[in-house]
Residue, then its C-alpha position, 0 to 999 in steps of 0.5 A: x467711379x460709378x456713372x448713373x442718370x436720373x430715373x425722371x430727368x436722365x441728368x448724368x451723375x459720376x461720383x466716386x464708389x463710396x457713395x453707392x447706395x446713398x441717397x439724394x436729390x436731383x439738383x435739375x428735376x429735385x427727385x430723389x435719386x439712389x447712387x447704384x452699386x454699379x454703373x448704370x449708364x453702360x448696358x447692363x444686360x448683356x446676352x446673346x441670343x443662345x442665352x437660356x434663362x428658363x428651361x421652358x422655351x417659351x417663358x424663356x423667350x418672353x423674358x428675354x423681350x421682357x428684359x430688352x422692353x424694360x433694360x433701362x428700369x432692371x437692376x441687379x439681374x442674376x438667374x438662379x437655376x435651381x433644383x426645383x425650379x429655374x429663379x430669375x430675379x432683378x431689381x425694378x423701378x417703379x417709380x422716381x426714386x423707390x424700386x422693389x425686388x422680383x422673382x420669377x420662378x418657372x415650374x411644371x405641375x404634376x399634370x405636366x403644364x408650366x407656370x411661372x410665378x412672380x412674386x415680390x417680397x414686400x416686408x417683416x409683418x408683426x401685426x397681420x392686421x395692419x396688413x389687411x388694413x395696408x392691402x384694401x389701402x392700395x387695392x392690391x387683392x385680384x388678380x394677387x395672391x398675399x402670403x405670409x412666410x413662416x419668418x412672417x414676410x409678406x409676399x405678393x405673388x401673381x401665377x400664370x400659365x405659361x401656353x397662356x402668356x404673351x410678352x405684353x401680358x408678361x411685361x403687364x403682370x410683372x410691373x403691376x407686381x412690382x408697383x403693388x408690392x410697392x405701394x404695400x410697402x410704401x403703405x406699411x413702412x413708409x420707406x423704401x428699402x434702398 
């Protein structure tokens, strides 16, 4: 059984597995609600103190109050530690009933500073034209940067230096990507991907 609540009016749901990823609306409140892939009512992100997520002290421990700040709207959380660089990446809500993927992927430069980059993946772009047309739509140029992968997906990615961030800067630059990316998509697509 997977056991959820409603994002906007937190009415407590049960159903039976088979109904992950469905969609439908809230009998109380009428938002549309996504069954989960897992449950959501029990706390999802469990870690004790020791748990290091980035190699850099700092980032690390801003994520861990960004995690406990947002723990009710994070979905799917997994921390990839790879060669080049340590990848966190969860699902967030950014509104009732649309979500959007996020990276955050922690790296050093050449001079020795770390940064840390976080980005959304917003979408298969054919035409870049509807993309520009979509970006002055939402307003989504500063303080993001737009890139178009070589497999033509539109990303929207936000890099700060990490001696420069603090928890409610972090917590700031990561919701506004997610909603941005959001807002891009919802724009070029009309749907969400869930």
């Amino acid at each position: 059984m997977i056991e959820f609540n409603c994002g906007q009016c937190k009415k407590e749901f049960k159903v039976d597995d088979s109904k992950a990823g469905v969609k439908g609306k809230c009998p109380k409140c009428s938002s549309i609600i996504v069954v989960p892939a897992v449950s959501t009512t029990s706390d999802q992100l469990i870690f004790i103190e020791d748990d290091n997520f980035f190699s850099d002290s700092k980032l690390n421990q801003l994520y861990k109050e960004f995690l406990r700040l947002r723990e009710s709207m994070i979905y799917g959380h997994q921390i990839l530690n790879e060669t080049t660089g340590d990848t966190a990446r969860f699902e967030i809500a950014t509104k009732p009933g649309r979500s959007q993927f996020v990276w955050l992927y922690n790296f050093t430069t050449d001079r020795n500073e770390s940064w840390v980059s976080i980005c959304s993946i917003v979408g298969e772009i054919t035409l870049v034209e509807s993309a520009v047309h979509a970006l002055r739509a939402v307003d989504a140029y500063a303080p993001y940067g737009i890139r178009l992968t070589e497999d033509n997906q539109l990303v929207l990615t936000s890099i700060a230096k990490i001696s420069n961030l603090d928890t409610d800067l972090l917590d700031r630059t990561i919701l506004m990507v997610a909603v941005k990316a959001d807002e891009l998509e919802e724009t070029l697509f009309g749907a969400d991907r869930l």
